[in-house]
GUSE-430747 format. One record per residue (C-alpha): residue number from 1; z, x, y; residue in one letter. Coordinates in nm, 3 decimals. Layout:
REM GUSE-430747
<seq->NUM c3->Z c1->X c2->Y type->a>
...
***
This chain:
REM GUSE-430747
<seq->1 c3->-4.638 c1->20.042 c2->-0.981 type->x>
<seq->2 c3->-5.026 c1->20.084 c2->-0.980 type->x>
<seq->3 c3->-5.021 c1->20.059 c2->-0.605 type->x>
<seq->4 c3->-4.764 c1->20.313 c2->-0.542 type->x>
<seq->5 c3->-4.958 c1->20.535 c2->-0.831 type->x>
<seq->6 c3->-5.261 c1->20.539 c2->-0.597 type->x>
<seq->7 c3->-5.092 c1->20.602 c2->-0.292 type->x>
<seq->8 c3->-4.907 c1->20.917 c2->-0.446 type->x>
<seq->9 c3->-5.236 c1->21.051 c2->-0.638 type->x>
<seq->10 c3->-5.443 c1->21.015 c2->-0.276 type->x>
<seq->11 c3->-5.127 c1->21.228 c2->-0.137 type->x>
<seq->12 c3->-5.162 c1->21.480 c2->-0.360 type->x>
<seq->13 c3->-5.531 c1->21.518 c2->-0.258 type->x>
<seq->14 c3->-5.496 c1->21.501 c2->0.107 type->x>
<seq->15 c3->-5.162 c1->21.578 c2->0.204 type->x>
<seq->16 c3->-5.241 c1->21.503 c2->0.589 type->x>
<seq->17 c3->-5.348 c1->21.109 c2->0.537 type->x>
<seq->18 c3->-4.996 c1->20.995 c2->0.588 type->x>
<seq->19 c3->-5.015 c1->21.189 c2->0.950 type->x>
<seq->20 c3->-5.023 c1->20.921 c2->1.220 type->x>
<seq->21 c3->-5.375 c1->20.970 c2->1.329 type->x>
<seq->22 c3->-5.483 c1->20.860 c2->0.969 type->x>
<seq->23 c3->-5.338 c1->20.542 c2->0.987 type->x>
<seq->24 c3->-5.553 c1->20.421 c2->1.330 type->x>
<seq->25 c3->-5.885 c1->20.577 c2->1.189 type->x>
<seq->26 c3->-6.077 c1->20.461 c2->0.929 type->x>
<seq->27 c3->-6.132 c1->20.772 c2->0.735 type->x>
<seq->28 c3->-5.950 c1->20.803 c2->0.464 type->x>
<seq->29 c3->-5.634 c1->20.538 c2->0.465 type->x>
<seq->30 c3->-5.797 c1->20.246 c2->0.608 type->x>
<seq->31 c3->-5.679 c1->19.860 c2->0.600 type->x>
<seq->32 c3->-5.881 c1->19.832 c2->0.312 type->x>
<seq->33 c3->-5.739 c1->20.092 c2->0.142 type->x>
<seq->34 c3->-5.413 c1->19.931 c2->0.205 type->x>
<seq->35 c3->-5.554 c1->19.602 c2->0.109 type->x>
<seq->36 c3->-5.656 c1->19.751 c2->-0.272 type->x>
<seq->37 c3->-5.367 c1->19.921 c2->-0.349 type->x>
<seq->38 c3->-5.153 c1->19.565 c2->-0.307 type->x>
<seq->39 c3->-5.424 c1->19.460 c2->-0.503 type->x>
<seq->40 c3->-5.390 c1->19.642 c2->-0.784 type->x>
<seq->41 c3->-4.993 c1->19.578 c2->-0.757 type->x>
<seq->42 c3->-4.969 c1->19.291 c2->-0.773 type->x>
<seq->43 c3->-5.264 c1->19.227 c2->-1.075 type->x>
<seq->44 c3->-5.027 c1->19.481 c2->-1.250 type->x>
<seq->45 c3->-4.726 c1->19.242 c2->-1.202 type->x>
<seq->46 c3->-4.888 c1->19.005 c2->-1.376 type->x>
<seq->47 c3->-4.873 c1->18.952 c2->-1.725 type->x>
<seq->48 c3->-5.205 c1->19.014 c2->-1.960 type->x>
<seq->49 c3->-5.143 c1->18.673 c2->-2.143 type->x>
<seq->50 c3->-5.091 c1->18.494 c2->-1.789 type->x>
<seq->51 c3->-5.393 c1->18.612 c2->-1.657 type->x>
<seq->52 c3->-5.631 c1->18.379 c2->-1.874 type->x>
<seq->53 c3->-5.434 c1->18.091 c2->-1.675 type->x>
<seq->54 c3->-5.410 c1->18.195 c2->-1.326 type->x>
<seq->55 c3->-5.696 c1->18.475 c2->-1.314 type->x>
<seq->56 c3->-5.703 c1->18.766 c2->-1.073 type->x>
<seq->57 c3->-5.539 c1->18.726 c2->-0.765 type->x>
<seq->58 c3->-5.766 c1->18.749 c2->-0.461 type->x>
<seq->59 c3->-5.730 c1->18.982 c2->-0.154 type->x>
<seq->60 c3->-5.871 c1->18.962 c2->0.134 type->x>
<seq->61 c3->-5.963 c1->19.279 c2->0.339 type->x>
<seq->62 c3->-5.974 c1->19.363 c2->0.695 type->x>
<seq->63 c3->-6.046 c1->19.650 c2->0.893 type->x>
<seq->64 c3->-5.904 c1->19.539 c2->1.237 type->x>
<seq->65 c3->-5.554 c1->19.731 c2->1.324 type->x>
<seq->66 c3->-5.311 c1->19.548 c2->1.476 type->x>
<seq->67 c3->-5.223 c1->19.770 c2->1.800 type->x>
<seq->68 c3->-4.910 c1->19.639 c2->2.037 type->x>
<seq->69 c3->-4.899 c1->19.787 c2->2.373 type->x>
<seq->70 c3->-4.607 c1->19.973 c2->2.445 type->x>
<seq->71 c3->-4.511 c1->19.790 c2->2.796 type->x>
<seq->72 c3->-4.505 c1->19.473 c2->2.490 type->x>
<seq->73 c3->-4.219 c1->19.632 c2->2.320 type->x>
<seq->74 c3->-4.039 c1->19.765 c2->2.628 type->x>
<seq->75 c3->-4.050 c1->19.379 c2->2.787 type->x>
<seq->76 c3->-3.907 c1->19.248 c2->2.472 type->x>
<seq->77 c3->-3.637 c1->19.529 c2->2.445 type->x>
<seq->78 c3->-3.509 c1->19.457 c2->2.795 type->x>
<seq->79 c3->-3.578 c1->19.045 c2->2.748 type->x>
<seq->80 c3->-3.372 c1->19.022 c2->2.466 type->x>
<seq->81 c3->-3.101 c1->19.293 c2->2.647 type->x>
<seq->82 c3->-3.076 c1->19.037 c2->2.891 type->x>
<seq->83 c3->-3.025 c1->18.724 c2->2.631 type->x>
<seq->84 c3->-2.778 c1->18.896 c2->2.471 type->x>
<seq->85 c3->-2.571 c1->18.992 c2->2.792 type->x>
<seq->86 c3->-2.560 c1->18.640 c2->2.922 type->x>
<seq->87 c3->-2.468 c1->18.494 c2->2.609 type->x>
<seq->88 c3->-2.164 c1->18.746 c2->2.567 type->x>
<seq->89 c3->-2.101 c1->18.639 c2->2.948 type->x>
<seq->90 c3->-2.104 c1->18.247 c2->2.828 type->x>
<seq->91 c3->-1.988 c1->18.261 c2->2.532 type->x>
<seq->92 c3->-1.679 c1->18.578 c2->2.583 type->x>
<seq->93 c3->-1.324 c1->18.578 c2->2.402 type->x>
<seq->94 c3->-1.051 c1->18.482 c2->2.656 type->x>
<seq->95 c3->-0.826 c1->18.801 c2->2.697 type->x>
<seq->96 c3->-0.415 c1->18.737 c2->2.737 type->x>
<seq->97 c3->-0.285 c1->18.980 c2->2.894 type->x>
<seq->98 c3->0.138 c1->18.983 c2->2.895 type->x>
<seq->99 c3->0.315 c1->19.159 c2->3.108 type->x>
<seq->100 c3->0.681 c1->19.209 c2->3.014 type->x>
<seq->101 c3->0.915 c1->19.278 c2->3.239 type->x>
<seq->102 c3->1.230 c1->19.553 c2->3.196 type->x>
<seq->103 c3->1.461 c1->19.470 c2->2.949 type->x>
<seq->104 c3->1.777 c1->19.537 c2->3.225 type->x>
<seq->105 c3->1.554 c1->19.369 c2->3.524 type->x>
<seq->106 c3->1.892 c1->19.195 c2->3.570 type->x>
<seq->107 c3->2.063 c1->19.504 c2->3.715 type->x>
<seq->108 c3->1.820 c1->19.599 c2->3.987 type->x>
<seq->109 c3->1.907 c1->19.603 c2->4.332 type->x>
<seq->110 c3->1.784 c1->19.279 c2->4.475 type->x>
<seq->111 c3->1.854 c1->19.043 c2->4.187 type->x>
<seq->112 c3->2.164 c1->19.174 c2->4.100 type->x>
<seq->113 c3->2.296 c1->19.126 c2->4.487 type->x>
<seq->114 c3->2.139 c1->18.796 c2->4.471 type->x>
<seq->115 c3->2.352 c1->18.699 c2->4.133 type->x>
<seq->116 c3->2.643 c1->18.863 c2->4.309 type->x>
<seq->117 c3->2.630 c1->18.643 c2->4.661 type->x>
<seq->118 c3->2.565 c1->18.323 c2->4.431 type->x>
<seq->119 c3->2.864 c1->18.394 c2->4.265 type->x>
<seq->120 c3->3.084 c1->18.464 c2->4.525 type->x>
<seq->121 c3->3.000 c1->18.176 c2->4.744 type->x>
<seq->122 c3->3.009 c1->17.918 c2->4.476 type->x>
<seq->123 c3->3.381 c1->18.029 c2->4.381 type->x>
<seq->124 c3->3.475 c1->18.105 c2->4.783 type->x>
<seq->125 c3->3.349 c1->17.837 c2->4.996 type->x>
<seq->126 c3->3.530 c1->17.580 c2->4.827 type->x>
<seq->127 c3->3.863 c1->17.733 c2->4.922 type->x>
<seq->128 c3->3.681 c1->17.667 c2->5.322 type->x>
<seq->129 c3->3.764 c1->17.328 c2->5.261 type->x>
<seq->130 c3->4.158 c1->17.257 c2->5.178 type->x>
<seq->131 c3->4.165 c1->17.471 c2->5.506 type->x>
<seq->132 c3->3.950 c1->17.255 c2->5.702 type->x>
<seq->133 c3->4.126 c1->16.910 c2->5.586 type->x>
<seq->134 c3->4.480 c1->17.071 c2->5.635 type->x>
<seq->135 c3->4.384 c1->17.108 c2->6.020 type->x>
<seq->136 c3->4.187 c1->16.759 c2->6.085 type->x>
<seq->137 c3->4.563 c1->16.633 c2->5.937 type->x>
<seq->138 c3->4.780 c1->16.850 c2->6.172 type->x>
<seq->139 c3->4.549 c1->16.772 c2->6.473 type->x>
<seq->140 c3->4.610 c1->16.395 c2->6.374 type->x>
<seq->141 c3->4.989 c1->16.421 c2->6.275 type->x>
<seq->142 c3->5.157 c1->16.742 c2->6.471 type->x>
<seq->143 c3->5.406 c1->16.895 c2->6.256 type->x>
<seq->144 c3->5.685 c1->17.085 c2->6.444 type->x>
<seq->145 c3->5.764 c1->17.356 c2->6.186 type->x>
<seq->146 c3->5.420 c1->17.436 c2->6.037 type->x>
<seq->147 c3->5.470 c1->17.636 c2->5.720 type->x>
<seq->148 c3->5.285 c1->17.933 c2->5.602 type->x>
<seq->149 c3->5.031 c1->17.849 c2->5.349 type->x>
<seq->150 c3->4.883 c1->18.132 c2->5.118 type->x>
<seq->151 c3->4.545 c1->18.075 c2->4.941 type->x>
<seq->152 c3->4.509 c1->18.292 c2->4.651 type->x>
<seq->153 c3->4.166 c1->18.491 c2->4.631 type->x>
<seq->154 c3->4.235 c1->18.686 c2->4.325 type->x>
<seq->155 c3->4.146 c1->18.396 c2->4.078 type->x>
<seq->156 c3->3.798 c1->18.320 c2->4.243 type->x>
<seq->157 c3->3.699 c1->18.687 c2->4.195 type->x>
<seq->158 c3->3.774 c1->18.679 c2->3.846 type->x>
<seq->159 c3->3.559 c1->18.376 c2->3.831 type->x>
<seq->160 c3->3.305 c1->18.542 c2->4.063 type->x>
<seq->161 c3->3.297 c1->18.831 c2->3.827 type->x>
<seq->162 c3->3.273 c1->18.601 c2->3.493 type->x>
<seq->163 c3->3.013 c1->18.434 c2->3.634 type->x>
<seq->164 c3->2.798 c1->18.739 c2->3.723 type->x>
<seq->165 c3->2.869 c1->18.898 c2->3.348 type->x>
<seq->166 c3->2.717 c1->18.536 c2->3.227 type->x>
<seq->167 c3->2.406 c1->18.538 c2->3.445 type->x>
<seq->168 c3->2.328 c1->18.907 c2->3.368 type->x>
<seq->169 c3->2.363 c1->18.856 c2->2.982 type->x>
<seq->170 c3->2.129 c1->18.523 c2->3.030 type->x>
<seq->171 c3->1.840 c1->18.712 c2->3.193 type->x>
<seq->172 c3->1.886 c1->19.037 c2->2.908 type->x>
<seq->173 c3->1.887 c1->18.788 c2->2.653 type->x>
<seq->174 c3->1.583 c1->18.621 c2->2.770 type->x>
<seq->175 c3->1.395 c1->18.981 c2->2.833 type->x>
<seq->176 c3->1.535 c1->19.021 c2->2.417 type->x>
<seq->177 c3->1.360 c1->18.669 c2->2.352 type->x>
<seq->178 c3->1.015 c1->18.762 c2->2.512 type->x>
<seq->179 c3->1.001 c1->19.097 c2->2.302 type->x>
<seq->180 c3->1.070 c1->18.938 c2->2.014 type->x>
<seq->181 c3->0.808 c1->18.619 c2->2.083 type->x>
<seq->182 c3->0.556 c1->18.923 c2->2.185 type->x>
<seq->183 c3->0.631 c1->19.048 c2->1.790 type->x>
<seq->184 c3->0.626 c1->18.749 c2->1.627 type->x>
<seq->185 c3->0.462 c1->18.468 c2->1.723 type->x>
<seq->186 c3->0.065 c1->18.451 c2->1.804 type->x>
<seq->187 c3->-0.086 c1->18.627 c2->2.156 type->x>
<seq->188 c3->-0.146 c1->18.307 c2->2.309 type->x>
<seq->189 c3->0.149 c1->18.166 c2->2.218 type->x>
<seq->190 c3->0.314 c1->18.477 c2->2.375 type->x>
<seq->191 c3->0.122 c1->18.463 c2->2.697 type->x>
<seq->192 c3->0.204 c1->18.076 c2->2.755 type->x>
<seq->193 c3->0.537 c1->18.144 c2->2.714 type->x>
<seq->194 c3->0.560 c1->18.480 c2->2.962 type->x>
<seq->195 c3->0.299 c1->18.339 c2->3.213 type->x>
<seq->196 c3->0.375 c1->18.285 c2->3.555 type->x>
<seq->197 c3->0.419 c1->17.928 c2->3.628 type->x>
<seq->198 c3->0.392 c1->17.913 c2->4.031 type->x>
<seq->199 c3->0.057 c1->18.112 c2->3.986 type->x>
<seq->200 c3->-0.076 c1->17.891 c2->3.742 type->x>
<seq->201 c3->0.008 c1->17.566 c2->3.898 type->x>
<seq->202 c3->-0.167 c1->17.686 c2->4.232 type->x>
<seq->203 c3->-0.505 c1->17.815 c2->3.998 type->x>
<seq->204 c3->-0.451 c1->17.453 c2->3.797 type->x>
<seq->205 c3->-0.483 c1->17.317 c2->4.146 type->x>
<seq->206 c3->-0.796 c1->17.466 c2->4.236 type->x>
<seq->207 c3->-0.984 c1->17.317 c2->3.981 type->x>
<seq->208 c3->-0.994 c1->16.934 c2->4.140 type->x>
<seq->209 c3->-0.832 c1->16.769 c2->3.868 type->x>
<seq->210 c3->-0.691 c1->16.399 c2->3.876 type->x>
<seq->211 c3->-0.324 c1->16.354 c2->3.983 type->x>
<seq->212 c3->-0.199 c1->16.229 c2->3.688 type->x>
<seq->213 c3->-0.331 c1->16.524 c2->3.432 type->x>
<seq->214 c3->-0.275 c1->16.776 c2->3.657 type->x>
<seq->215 c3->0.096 c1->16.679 c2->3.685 type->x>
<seq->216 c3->0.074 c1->16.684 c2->3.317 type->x>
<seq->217 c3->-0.045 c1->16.975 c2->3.281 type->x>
<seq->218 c3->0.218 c1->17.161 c2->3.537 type->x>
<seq->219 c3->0.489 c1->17.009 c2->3.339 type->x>
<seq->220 c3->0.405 c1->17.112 c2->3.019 type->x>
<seq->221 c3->0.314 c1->17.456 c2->3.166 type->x>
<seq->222 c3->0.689 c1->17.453 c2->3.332 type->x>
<seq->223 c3->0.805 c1->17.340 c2->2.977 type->x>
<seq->224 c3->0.668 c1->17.655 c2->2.821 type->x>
<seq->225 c3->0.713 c1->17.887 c2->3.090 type->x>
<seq->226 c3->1.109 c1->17.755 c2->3.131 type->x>
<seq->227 c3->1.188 c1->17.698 c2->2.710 type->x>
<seq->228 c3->1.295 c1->18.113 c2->2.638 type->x>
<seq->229 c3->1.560 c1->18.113 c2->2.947 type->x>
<seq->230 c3->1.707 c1->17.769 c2->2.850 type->x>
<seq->231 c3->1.719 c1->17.958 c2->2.510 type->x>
<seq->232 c3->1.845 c1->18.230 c2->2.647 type->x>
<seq->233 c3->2.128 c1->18.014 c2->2.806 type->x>
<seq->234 c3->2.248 c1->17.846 c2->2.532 type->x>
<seq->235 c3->2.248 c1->18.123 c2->2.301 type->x>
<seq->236 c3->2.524 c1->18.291 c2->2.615 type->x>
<seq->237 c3->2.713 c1->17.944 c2->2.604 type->x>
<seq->238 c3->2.735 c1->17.910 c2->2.249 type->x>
<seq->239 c3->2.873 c1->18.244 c2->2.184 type->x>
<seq->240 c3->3.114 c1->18.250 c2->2.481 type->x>
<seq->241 c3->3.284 c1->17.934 c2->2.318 type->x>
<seq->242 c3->3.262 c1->18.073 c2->1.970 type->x>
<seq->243 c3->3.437 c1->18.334 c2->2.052 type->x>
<seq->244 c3->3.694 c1->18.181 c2->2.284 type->x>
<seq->245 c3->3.778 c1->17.931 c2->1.951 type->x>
<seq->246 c3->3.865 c1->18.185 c2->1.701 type->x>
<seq->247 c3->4.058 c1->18.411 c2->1.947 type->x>
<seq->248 c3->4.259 c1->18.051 c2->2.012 type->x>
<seq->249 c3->4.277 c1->18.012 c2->1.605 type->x>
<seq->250 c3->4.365 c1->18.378 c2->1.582 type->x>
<seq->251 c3->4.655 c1->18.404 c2->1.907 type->x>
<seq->252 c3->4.812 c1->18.041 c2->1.759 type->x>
<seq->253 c3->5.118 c1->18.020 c2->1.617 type->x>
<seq->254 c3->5.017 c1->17.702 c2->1.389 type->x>
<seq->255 c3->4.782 c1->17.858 c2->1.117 type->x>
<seq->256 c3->4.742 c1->17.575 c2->0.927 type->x>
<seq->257 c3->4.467 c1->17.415 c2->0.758 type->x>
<seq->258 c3->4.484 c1->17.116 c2->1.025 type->x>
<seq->259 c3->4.422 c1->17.314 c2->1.336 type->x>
<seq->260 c3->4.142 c1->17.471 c2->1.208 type->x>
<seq->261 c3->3.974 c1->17.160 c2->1.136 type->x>
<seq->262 c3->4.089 c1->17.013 c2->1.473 type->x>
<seq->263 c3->3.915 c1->17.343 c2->1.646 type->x>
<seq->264 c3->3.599 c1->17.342 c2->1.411 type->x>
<seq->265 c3->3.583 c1->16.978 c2->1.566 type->x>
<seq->266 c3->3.623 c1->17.067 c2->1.917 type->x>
<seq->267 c3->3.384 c1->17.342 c2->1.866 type->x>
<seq->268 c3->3.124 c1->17.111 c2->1.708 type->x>
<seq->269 c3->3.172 c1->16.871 c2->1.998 type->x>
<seq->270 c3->3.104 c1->17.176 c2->2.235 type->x>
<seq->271 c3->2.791 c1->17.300 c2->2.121 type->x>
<seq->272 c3->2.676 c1->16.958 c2->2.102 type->x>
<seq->273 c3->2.718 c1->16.905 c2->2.497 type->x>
<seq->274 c3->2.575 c1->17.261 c2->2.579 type->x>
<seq->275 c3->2.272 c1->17.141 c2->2.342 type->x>
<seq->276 c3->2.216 c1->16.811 c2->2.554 type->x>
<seq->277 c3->2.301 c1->16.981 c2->2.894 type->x>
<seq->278 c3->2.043 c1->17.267 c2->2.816 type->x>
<seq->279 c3->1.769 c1->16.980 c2->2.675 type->x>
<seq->280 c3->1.838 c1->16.812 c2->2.983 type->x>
<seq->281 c3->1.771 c1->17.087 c2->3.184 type->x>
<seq->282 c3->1.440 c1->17.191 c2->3.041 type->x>
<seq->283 c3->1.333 c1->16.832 c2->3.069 type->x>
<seq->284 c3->1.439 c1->16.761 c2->3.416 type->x>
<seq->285 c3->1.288 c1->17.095 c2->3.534 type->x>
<seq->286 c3->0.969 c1->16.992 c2->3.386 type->x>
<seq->287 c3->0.938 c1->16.685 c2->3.539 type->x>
<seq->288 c3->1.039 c1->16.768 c2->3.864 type->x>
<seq->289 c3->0.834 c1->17.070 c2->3.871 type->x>
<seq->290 c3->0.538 c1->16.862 c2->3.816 type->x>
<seq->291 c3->0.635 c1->16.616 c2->4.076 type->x>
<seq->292 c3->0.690 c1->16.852 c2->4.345 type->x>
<seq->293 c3->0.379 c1->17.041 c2->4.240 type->x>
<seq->294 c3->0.167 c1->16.729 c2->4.322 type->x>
<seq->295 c3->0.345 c1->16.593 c2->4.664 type->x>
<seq->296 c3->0.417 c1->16.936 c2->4.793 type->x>
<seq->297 c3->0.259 c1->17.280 c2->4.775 type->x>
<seq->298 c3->0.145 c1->17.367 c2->4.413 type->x>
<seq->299 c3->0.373 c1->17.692 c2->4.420 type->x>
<seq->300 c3->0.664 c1->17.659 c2->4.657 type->x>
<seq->301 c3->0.676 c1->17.272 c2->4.480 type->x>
<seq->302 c3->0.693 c1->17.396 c2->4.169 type->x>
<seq->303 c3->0.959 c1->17.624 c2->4.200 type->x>
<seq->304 c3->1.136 c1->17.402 c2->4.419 type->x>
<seq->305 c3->1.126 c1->17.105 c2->4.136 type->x>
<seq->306 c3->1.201 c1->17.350 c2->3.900 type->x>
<seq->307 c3->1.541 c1->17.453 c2->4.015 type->x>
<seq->308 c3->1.614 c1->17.082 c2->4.154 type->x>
<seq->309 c3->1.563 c1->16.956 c2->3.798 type->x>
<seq->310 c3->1.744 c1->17.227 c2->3.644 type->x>
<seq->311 c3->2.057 c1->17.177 c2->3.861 type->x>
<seq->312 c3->2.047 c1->16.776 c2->3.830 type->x>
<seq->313 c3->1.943 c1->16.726 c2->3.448 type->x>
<seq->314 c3->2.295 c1->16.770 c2->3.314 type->x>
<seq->315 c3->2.465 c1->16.633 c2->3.566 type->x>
<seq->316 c3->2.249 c1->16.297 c2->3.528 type->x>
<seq->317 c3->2.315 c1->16.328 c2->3.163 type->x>
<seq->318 c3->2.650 c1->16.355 c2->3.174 type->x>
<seq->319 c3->2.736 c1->16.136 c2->3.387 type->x>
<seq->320 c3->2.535 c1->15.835 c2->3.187 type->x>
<seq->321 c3->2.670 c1->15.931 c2->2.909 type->x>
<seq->322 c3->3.016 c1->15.876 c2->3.060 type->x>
<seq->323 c3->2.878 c1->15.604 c2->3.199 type->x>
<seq->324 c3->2.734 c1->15.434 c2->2.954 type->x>
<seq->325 c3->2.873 c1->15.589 c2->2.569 type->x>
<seq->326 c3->3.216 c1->15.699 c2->2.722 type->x>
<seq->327 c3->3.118 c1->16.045 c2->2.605 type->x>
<seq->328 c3->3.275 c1->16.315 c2->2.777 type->x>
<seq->329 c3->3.040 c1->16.620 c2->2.794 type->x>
***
C-alpha cells in the first residue's frame, strides 16, 4: 500500500511522468524509482514484530531498461502463428459429414424401372420354360392332335406388382431408419452406418494394408454399411406376415381358442426364419464382400460380393438347416 501511496502522491505532482517518454528516461520515474517503491511495499507487508527476525528486505537497484526490438516481437508473433497452425493441422477433429438421401429415392425414374424389370422378369421368365420343355417333348414324340395350351399371365403380374410394393416400402423404410439413426444415435455412429461402402473399400485399399486386415476391415465396413437395409427388410417381412395372420384369424370360421394358439405358433415360427434368413444375409454379404474386395477390384468386388452373399446366405441356411435339423424355413 506504501508503494502504490508513492506512486499516486508523485502523480499528483507531475501528472505527465506516467507519459511514455518518462518511463525510458531517467528523469523523474526511473528503475530506481521503481525499485523503492516495491521496496517500501513490501517492508510494509511485513509485520513490525516479524521484522526483529527477518530484518528489512533488500532491493537491489538498476538503472538499465530492458528495450526489445520490435522486429523481436513481430518474429515471435508470426513463429508462434505458425506453431499453432501446424499443430491444428496435426492434431484437427475428424469432420463426418452424412449425406442423406430422399426419403421417396425409391420412386425415381431409374430405380423404380430397375425394381420394375427385376420384378417382371423374375415372375415371367419362368413361364419361358414349361414352353421350352413342352417342344423338346413334341420334337421327340410327335403328337397328331396337338392341343391348345393357355399360360396364364395375370397371376405373375400380381406377383410382379407385390413384389415391387415390397421393394419400394424396403428402401422408404430404410431412408425412415437413417433419419432416425441421424437423430439418435452418435455422428460417427451415423456416418458409419450411411457411408458409402464401394468408396471406402477402394480409399481402404490405397493405404497398403495386409490382406488379411484389410479384408477385415471391408467386412465389417459392409456389416455396418448393409445392417439398416437388412433392418429395413425384416421390419417389411415381419409386418406383411403379421398382418396376413390376423386377417386369416379374423376371415376363419373356427374362432376358437385353439386356432389362435395354432396361428400365434405359426407366426412365431415365421418370424423366426425371416430373423435367420435376414442374419444370414448380412453375414454372407459381409464376407463375401470382403472376399471379392481382396481378389477382385476393391469397388466393383465389393458390390459384387455383396449382392452374391446376400442372394446365397439364406439359401445356404436353409438348406442346412433342412439338411441337417430337419427345420423347414
Amino acid at each position: 500500500m506504501a508503494g502504490i501511496a508513492i506512486l499516486l502522491d508523485l502523480y499528483k505532482k507531475k501528472p505527465s511522468f506516467c507519459s511514455p517518454q518518462s518511463f525510458h528516461s531517467s528523469g523523474l520515474f526511473s528503475a530506481s524509482a521503481a525499485a523503492a517503491s516495491a521496496a517500501a511495499t513490501v517492508a510494509a507487508g511485513t509485520p513490525f514484530a516479524s521484522r526483529f527476525l527477518f530484518g528489512y528486505p533488500k532491493v537491489s537497484h538498476c538503472d538499465a531498461g530492458a528495450v526489445l526490438p520490435e522486429h523481436y516481437i513481430s518474429n515471435t508473433q508470426r513463429s508462434s502463428e505458425d506453431f499453432f497452425k501446424n499443430d491444428a493441422l496435426k492434431y484437427s477433429v475428424k469432420e463426418y459429414k452424412i449425406e442423406l438421401k430422399p426419403l421417396f429415392s425409391a420412386f425415381e425414374l431409374r430405380p423404380f424401372a430397375l425394381t420394375t424389370l427385376r420384378s417382371f422378369l423374375l415372375f415371367y421368365l419362368p413361364l419361358l420354360e414349361p414352353s421350352l420343355n413342352i417342344e423338346e417333348d413334341e420334337e421327340d414324340f410327335p403328337q397328331d392332335s396337338p392341343e391348345e395350351r393357355r399360360v396364364d399371365l395375370v397371376v405373375p403380374l400380381k406377383k410382379s406388382v407385390k413384389q415391387i410394393i415390397r421393394e419400394t416400402t424396403v428402401v422408404t423404410t430404410r431412408r425412415i431408419l437413417e433419419r432416425l439413426a441421424v437423430i439418435y444415435v452418435s455422428q460417427r455412429m451415423a456416418w458409419k452406418l450411411l457411408k458409402d461402402v464401394p468408396k471406402s473399400a477402394v480409399r481402404k485399399s490405397q493405404r497398403g494394408m495386409p490382406a488379411t486386415v484389410y479384408f477385415f476391415r471391408v467386412s465389417r465396413t459392409t456389416f455396418r454399411g448393409h445392417l439398416l437395409g437388412v433392418t429395413a427388410a425384416w421390419i417389411v417381412q415381419t409386418g406383411i406376415e403379421i398382418y396376413r395372420s390376423f386377417s386369416r384369424i379374423t376371415n376363419s370360421d373356427e374362432s376358437n381358442e385353439a386356432n389362435v394358439t395354432v396361428r400365434a405358433k405359426l407366426l412365431g415360427k415365421k418370424i423366426s426364419g425371416i430373423t435367420i434368413r435376414c442374419g444370414a444375409s448380412l453375414i454372407f454379404a459381409s464376407i463375401g464382400a470382403g472376399i471379392c474386395a481382396t481378389l477382385f477390384r476393391p469397388s466393383v468386388g465389393q458390390w459384387i460380393g455383396c449382392a452374391a452373399g446376400d442372394l446365397a446366405g439364406p439359401i445356404i441356411v436353409s438348406v442346412c438347416l433342412e439338411k441337417v435339423f430337419h427345420v423347414d424355413l
